[in-house]
Phi, psi and omega in degrees: 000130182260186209279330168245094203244096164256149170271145181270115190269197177251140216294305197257176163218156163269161173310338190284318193296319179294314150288341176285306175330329177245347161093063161214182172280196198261002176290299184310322183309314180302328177297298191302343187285292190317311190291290180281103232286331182294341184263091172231084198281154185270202194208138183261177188312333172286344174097009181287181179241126173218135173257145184266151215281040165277324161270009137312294158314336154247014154275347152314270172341295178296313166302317190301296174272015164275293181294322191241323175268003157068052175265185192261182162321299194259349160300278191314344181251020165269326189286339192292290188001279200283350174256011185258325219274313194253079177257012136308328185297285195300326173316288199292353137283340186266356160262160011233329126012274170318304177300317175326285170320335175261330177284321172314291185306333180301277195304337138311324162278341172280313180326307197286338165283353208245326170294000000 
């Protein structure tokens, strides 16, 4: 069993790889790059944008309150705002996260010894 089943992601995503993960065009990325201060992708010798999986993750954060918690445009960048503010918080959700998944797996395993 190894010790850590991490998945290995990509070091970069291009703009495209990124609108197709959220189903959208690559105009919006580009909206969303310009509005939010939290998105800072880098760029190779040609000027492409290549993003990391961090501004994945906060294009995640943005679709989420835009799209599902239905805030406006300036709601979502006061909330990033205030959640930027605090940048231990998603660490200390991504452990506890991890534990959760690891306390699940045990009692599935024990469970499967009680059987």
């Amino acid at each position: 069993m190894p010790l850590r089943s991490k998945e290995i992601g990509k070091l970069y995503y291009r703009i495209g790889e990124v609108a197709e993960i959220f189903n959208v065009n690559t105009s919006l990325i580009r909206f969303y790059e310009n509005e939010f201060d939290v998105i800072k992708p880098h760029r190779n010798k040609k000027g492409n944008r290549l993003f990391t999986q961090n501004d994945v993750d906060n294009f995640h954060k943005i679709f989420h309150l835009i799209r599902e918690q239905g805030y406006t445009l300036e709601g979502a960048k006061t909330c990033m705002r205030k959640n930027s503010a605090s940048p231990g918080r998603d660490e200390l959700l991504k452990s506890l996260h991890r534990i959760k998944q690891f306390i699940v797996e045990i009692r599935n395993n024990i469970q499967t010894l009680i059987v």
